[in-house]
BAPAZA-170596 format. One record per residue: x, y, z of N, C-alpha, C, O in turn. Coordinates in nm, 2 decimals. Example, Ala and Ser with C-alpha at 12.3 -4.5 7.8 and 13.67 -1.06 7.14 Angstrom:
2
n_px, n_py, n_pz, ca_px, ca_py, ca_pz, c_px, c_py, c_pz, o_px, o_py, o_pz
1.32, -0.57, 0.78, 1.23, -0.45, 0.78, 1.32, -0.33, 0.78, 1.42, -0.33, 0.85;
1.28, -0.22, 0.71, 1.37, -0.11, 0.71, 1.29, 0.00, 0.79, 1.34, 0.11, 0.80;
***
This chain:
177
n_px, n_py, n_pz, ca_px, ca_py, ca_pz, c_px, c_py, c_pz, o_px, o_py, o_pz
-17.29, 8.53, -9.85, -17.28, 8.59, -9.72, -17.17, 8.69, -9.72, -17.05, 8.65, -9.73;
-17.20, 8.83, -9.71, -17.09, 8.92, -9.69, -17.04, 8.93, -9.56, -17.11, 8.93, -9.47;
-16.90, 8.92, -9.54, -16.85, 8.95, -9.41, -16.84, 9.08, -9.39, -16.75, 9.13, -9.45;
-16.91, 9.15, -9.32, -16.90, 9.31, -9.25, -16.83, 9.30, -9.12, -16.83, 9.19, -9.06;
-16.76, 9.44, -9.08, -16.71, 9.43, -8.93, -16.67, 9.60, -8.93, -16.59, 9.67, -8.99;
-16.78, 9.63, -8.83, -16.78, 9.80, -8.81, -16.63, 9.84, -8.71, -16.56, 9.94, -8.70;
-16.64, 9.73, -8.65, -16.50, 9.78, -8.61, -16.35, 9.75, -8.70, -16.25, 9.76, -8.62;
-16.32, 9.73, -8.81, -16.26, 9.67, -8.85, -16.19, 9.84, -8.95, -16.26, 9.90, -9.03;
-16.07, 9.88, -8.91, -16.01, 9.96, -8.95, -15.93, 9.98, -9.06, -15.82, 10.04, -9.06;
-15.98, 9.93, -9.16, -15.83, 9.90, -9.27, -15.79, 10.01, -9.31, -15.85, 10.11, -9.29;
-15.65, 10.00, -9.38, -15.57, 10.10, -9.42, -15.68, 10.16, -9.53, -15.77, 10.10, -9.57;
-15.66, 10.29, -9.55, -15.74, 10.40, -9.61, -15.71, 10.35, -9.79, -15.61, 10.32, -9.85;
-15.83, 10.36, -9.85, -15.82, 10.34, -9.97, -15.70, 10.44, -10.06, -15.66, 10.39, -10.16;
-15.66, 10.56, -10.03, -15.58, 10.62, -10.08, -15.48, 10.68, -9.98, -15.50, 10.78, -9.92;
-15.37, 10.59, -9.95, -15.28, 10.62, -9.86, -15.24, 10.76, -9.86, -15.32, 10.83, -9.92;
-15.14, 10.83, -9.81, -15.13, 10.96, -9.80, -14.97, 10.98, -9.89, -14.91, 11.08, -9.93;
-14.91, 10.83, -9.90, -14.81, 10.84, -9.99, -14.81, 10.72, -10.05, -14.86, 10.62, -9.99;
-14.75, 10.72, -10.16, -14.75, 10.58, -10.24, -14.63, 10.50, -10.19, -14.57, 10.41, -10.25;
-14.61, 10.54, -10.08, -14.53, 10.45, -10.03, -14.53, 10.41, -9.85, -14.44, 10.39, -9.77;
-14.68, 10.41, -9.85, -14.72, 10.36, -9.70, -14.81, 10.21, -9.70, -14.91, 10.18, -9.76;
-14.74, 10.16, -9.62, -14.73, 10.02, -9.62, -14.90, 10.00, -9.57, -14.97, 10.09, -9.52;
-14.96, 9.85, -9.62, -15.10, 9.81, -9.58, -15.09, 9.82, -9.42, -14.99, 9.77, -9.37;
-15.20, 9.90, -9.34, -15.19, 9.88, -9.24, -15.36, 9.87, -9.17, -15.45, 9.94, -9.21;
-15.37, 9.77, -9.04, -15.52, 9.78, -8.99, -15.51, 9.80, -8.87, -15.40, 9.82, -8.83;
-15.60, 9.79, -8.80, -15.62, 9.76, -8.66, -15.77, 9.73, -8.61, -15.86, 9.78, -8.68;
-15.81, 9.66, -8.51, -15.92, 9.65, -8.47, -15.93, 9.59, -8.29, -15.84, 9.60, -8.20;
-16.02, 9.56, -8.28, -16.06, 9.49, -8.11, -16.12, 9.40, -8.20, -16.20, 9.41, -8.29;
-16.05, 9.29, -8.11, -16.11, 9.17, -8.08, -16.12, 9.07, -7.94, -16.03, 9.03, -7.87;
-16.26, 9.05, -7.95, -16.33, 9.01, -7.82, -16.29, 8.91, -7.74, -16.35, 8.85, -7.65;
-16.18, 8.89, -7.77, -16.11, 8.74, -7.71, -15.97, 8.77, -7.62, -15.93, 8.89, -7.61;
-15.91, 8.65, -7.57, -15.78, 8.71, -7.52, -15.69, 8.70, -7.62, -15.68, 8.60, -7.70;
-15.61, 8.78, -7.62, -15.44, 8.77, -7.66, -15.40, 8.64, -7.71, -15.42, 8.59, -7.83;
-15.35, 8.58, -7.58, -15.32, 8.43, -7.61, -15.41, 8.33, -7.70, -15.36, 8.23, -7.74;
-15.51, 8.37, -7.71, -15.61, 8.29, -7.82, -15.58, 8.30, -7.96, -15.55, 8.22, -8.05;
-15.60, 8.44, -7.97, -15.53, 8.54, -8.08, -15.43, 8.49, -8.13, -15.41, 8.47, -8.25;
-15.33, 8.45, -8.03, -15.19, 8.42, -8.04, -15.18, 8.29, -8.13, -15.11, 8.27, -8.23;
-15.27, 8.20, -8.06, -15.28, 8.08, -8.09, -15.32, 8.06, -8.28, -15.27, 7.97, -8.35;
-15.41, 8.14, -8.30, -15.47, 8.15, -8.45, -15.37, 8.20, -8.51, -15.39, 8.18, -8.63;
-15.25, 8.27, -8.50, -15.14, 8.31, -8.55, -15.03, 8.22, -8.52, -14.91, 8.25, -8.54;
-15.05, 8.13, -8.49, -14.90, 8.03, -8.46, -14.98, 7.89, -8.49, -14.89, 7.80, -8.49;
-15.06, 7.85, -8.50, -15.09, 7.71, -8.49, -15.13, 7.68, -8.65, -15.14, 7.76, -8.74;
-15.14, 7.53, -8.65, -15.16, 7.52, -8.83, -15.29, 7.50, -8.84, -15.34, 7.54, -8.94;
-15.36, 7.45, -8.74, -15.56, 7.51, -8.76, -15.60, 7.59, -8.69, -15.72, 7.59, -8.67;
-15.51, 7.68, -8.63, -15.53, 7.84, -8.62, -15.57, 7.93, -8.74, -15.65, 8.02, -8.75;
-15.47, 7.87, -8.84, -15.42, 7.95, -8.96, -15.55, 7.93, -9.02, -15.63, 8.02, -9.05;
-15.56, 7.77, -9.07, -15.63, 7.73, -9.12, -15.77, 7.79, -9.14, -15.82, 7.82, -9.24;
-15.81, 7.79, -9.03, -15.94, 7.84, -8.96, -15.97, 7.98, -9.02, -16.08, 8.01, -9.07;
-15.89, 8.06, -9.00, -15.96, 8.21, -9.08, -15.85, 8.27, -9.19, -15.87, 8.38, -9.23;
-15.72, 8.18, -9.25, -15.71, 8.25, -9.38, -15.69, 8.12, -9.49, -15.77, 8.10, -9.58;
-15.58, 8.06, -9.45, -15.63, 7.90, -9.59, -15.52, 7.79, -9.49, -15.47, 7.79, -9.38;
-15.52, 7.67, -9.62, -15.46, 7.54, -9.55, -15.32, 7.64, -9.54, -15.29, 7.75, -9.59;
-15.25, 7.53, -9.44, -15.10, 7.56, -9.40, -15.00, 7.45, -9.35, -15.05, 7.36, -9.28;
-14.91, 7.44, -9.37, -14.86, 7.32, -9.29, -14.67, 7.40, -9.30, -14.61, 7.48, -9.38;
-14.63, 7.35, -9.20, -14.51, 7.39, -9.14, -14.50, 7.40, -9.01, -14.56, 7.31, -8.94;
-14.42, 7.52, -8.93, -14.42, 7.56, -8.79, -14.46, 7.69, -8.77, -14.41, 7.79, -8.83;
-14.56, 7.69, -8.67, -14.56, 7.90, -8.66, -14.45, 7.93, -8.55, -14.45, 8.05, -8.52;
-14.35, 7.84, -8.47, -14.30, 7.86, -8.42, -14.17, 7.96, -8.43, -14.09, 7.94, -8.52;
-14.16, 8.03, -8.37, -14.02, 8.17, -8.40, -13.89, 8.06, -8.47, -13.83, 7.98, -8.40;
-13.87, 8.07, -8.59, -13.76, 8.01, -8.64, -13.84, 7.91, -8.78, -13.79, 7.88, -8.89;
-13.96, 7.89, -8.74, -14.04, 7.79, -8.82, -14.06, 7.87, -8.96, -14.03, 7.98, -8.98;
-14.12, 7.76, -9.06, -14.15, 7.82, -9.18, -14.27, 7.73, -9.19, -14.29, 7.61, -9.17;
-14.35, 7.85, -9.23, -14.50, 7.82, -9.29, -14.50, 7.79, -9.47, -14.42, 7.85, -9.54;
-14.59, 7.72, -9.52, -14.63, 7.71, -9.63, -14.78, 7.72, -9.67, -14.85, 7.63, -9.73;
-14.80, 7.81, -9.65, -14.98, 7.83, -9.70, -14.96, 7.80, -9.85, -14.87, 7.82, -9.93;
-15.11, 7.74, -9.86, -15.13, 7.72, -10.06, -15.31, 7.83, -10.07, -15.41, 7.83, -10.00;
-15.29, 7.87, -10.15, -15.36, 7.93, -10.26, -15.41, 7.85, -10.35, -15.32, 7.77, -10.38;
-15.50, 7.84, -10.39, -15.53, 7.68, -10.55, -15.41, 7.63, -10.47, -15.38, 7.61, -10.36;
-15.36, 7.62, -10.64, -15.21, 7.49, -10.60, -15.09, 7.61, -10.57, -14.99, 7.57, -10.63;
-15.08, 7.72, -10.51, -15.02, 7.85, -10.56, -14.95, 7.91, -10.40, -14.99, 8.00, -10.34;
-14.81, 7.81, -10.36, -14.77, 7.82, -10.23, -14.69, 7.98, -10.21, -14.63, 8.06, -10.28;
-14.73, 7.99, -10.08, -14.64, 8.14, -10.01, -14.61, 8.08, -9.88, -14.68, 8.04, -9.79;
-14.43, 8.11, -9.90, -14.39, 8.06, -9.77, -14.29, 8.15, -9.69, -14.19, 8.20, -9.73;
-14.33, 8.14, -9.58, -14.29, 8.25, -9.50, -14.20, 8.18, -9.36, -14.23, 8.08, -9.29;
-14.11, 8.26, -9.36, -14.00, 8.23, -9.21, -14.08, 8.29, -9.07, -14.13, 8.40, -9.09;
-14.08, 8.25, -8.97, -14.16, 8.33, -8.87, -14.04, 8.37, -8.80, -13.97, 8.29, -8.74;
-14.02, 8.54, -8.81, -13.88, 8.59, -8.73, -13.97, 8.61, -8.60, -13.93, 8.71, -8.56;
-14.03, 8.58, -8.55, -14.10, 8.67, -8.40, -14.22, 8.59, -8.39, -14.29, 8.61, -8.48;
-14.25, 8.52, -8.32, -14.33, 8.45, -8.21, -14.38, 8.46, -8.07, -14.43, 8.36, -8.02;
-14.38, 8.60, -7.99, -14.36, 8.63, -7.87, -14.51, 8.65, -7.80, -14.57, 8.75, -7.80;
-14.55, 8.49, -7.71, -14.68, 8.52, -7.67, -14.64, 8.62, -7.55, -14.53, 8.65, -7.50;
-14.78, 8.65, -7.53, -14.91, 8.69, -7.63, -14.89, 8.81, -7.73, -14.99, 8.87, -7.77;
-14.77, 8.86, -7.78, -14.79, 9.01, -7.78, -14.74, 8.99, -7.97, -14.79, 9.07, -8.05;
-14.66, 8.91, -8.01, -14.62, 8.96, -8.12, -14.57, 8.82, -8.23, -14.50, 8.72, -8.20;
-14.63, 8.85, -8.35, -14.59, 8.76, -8.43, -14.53, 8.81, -8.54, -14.57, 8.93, -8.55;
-14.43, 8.79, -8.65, -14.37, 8.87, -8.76, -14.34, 8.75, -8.85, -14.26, 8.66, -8.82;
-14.38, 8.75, -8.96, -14.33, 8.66, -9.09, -14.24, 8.75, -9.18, -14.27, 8.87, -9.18;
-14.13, 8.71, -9.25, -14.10, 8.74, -9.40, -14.16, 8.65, -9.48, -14.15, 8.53, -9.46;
-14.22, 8.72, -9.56, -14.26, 8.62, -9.73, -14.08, 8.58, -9.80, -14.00, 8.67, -9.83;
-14.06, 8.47, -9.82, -13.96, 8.41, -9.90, -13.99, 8.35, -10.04, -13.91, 8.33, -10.12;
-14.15, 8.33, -10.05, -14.12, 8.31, -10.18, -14.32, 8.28, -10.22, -14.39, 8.20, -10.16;
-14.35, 8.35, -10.31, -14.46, 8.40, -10.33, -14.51, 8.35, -10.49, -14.46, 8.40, -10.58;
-14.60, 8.25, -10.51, -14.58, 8.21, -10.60, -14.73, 8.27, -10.68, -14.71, 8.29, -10.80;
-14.86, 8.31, -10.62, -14.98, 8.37, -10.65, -14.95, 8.54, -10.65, -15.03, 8.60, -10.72;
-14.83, 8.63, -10.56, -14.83, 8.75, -10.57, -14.65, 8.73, -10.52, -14.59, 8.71, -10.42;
-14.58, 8.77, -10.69, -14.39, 8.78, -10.68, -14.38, 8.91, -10.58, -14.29, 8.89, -10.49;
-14.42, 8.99, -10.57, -14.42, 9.11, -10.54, -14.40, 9.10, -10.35, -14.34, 9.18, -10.28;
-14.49, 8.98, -10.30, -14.47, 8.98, -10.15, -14.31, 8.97, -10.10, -14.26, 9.03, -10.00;
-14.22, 8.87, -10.21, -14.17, 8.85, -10.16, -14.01, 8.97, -10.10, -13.96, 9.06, -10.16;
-13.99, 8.93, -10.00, -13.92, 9.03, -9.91, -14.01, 9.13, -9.82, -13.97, 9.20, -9.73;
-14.10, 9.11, -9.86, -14.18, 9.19, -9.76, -14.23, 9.13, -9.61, -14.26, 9.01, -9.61;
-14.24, 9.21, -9.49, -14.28, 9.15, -9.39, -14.46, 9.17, -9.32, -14.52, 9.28, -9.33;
-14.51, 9.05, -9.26, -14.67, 9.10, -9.23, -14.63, 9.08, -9.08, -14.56, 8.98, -9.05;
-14.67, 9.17, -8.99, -14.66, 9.18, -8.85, -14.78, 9.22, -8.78, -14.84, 9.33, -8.80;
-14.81, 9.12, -8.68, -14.90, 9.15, -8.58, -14.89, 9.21, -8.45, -14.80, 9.16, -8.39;
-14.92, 9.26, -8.41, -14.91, 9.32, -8.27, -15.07, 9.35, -8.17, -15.18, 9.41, -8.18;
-15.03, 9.27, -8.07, -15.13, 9.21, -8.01, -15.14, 9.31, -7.88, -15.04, 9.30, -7.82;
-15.23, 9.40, -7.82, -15.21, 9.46, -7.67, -15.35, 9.43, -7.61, -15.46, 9.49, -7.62;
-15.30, 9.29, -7.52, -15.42, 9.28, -7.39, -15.49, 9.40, -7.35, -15.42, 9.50, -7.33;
-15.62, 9.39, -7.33, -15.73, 9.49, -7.29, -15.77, 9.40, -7.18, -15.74, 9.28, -7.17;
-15.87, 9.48, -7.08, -15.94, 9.36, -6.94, -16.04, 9.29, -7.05, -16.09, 9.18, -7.01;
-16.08, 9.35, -7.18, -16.18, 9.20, -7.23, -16.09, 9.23, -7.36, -16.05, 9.34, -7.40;
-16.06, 9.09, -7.41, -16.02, 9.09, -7.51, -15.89, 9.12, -7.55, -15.80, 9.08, -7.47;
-15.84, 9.20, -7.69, -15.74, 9.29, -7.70, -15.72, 9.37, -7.86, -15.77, 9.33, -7.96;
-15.68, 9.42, -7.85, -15.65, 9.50, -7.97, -15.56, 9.43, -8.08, -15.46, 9.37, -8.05;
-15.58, 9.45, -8.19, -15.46, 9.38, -8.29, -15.43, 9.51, -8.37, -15.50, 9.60, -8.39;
-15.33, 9.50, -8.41, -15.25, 9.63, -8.49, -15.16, 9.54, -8.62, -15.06, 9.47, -8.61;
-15.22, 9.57, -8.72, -15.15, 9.52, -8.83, -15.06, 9.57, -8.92, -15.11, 9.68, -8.97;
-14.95, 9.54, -8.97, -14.93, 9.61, -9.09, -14.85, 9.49, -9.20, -14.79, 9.40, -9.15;
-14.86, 9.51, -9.30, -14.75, 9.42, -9.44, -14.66, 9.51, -9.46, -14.71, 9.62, -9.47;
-14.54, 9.52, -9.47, -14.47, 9.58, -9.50, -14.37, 9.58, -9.58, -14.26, 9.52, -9.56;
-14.41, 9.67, -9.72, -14.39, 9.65, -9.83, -14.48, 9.64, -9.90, -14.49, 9.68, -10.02;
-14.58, 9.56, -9.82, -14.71, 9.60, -9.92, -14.74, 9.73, -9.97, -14.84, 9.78, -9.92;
-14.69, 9.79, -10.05, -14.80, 9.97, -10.06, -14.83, 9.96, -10.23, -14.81, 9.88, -10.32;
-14.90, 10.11, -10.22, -14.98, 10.08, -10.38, -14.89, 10.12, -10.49, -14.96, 10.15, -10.59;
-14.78, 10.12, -10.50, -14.68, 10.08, -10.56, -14.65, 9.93, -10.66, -14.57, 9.92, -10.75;
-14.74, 9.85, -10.60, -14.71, 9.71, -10.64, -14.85, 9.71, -10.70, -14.95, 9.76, -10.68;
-14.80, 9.62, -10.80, -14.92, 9.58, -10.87, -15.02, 9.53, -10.81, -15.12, 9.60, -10.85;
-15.05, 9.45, -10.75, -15.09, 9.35, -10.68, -15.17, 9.47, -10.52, -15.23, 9.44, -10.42;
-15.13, 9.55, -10.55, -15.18, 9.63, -10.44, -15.39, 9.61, -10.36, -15.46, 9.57, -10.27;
-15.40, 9.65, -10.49, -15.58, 9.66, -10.48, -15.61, 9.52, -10.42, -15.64, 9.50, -10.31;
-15.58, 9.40, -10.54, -15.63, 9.26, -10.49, -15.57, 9.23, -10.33, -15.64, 9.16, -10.25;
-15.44, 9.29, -10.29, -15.40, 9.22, -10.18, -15.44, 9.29, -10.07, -15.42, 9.23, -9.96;
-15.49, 9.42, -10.06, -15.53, 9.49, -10.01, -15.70, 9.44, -9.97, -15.75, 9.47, -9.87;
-15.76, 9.38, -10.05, -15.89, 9.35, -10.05, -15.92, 9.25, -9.96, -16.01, 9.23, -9.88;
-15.76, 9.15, -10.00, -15.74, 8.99, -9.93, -15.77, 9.02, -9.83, -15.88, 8.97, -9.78;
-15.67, 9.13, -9.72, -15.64, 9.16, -9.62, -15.79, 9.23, -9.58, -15.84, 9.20, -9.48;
-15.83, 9.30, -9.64, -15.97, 9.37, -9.54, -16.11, 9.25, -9.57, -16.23, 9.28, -9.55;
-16.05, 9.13, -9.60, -16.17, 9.02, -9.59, -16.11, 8.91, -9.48, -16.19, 8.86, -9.40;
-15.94, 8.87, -9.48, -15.89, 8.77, -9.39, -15.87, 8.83, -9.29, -15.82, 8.76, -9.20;
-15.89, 8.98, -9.24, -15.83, 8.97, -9.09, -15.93, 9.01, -9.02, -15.92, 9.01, -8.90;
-16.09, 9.05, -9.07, -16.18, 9.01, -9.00, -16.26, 8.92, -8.97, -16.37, 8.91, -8.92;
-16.17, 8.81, -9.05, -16.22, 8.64, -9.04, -16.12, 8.59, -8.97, -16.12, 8.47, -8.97;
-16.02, 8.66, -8.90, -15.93, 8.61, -8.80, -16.04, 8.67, -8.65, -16.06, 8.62, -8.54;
-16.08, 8.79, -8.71, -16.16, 8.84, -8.59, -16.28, 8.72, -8.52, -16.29, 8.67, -8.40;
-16.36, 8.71, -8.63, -16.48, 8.58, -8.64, -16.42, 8.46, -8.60, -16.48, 8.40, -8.52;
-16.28, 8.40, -8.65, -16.23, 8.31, -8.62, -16.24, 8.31, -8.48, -16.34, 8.26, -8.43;
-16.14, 8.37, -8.40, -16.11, 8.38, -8.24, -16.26, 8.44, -8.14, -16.25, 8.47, -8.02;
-16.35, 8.46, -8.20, -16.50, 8.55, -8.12, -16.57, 8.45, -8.15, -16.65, 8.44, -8.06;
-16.59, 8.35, -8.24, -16.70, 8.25, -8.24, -16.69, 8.12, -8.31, -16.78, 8.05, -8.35;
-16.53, 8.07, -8.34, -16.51, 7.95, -8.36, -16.49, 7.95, -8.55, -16.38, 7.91, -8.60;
-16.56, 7.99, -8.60, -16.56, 8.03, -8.75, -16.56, 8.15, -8.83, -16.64, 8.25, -8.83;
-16.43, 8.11, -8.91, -16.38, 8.19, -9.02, -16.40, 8.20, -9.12, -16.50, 8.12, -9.16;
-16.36, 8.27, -9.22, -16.37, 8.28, -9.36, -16.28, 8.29, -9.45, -16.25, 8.38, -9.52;
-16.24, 8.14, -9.42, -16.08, 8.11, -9.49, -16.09, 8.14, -9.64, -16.18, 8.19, -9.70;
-15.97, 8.08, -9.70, -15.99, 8.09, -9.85, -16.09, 7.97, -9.92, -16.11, 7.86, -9.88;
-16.14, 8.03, -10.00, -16.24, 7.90, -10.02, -16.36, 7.89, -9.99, -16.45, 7.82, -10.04;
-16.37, 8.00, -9.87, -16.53, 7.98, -9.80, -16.64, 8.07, -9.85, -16.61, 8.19, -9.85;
-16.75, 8.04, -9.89, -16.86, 8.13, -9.94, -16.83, 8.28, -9.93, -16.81, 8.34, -10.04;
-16.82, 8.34, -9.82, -16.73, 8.46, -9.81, -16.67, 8.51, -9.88, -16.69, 8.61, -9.94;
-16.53, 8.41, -9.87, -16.40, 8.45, -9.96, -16.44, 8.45, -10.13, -16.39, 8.53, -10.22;
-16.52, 8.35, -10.14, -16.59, 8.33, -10.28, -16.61, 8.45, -10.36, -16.57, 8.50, -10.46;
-16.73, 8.49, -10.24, -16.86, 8.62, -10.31, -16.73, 8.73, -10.34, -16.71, 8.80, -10.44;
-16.65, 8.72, -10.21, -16.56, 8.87, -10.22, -16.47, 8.88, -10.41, -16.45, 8.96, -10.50;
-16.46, 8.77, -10.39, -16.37, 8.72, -10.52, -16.39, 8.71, -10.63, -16.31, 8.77, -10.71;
-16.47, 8.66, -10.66, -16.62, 8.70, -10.78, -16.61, 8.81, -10.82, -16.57, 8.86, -10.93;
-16.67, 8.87, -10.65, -16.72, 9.06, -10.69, -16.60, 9.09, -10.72, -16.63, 9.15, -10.83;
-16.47, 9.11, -10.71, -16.37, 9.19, -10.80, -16.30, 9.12, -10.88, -16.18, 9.15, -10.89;
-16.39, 8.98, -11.00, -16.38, 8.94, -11.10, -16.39, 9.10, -11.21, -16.30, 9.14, -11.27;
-16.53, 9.16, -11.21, -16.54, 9.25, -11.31, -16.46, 9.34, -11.34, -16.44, 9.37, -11.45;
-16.40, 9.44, -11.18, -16.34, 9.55, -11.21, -16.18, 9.52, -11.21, -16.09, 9.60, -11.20;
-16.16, 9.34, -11.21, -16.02, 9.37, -11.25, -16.01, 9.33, -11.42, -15.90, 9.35, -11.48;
-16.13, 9.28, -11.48, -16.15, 9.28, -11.63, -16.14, 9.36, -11.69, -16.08, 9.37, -11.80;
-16.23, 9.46, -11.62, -16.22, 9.60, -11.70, -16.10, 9.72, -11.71, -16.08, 9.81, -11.79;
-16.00, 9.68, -11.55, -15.91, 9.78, -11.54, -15.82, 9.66, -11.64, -15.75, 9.74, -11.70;
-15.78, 9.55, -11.69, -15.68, 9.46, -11.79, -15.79, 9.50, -11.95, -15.76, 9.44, -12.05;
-15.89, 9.59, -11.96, -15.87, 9.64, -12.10, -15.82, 9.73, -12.10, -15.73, 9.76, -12.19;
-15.86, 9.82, -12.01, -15.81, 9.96, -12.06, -15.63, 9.96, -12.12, -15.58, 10.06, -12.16;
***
């Protein structure tokens, strides 16, 4: 099952400088506060990117796992409905996150609301660029699916699978060259 989403804006495959951070945005059909909730709760999280356990609370630290492959992050900004902000502290599947920040920004609409994304520090500078860049334009329109109809496409899920698979080959072939 491929996840598609025509509204779904990701950062442009060839940034305009090799040093512009991942950035997205989109509409989604829900309120803010719901939104909010999938970004602060531990089966919020769960629900459209992978397991988690910790606090999403402003001050809290999250521990998402990958396989067995933890990323754990401080939540500096918690502010319903409008804003959430992690630092990565320690990145055990991609070294590269760490020090970098992912920020949400949430603006109520009368249906729904808009989300505005960016990683920062993520740019194509880092090795890890393409794969994490790919992450991101498969988990945050499974945050979208998450909060519009109950089900996501966390890590692990047929989705996430097929996506993962499919850039099994072209990352084989770019490690011969």
């Amino acid at each position: 099952m491929t996840l598609t989403d025509p509204d779904f804006k990701p950062s442009s495959a060839a940034p305009t400088t090799p040093d512009a951070d991942y950035e997205s945005s989109m509409f989604l059909n829900a309120p803010a506060a719901e939104v909010f909730d999938a970004l602060t709760t531990l089966s919020g999280l769960a629900g459209w990117w992978t397991s988690v356990s910790g606090s999403g609370l402003k001050g809290g630290q999250l521990t998402f796992v990958f396989d067995a492959a933890p990323v754990v992050m401080r939540v500096d900004e918690a502010e319903r409905p409008a804003t959430v902000r992690w630092t990565v502290l320690e990145s055990a599947p991609t070294p590269e996150w760490v020090g970098t920040t992912v920020n949400f920004e949430l603006m109520p609409q009368v249906e729904g609301c808009d989300l505005s994304f960016r990683h920062q520090g993520l740019t194509p500078q880092l090795e890890c660029y393409e794969d994490c860049k790919n992450g991101w334009d498969h988990f945050l329109p499974s945050l979208r699916q998450y909060v519009e109809t109950g089900d996501g496409n966390p890590f692990w899920s047929a989705a996430d699978l097929e996506r993962r698979e499919a850039r099994r080959p072209r990352r084989q072939s770019a490690a011969a060259e």
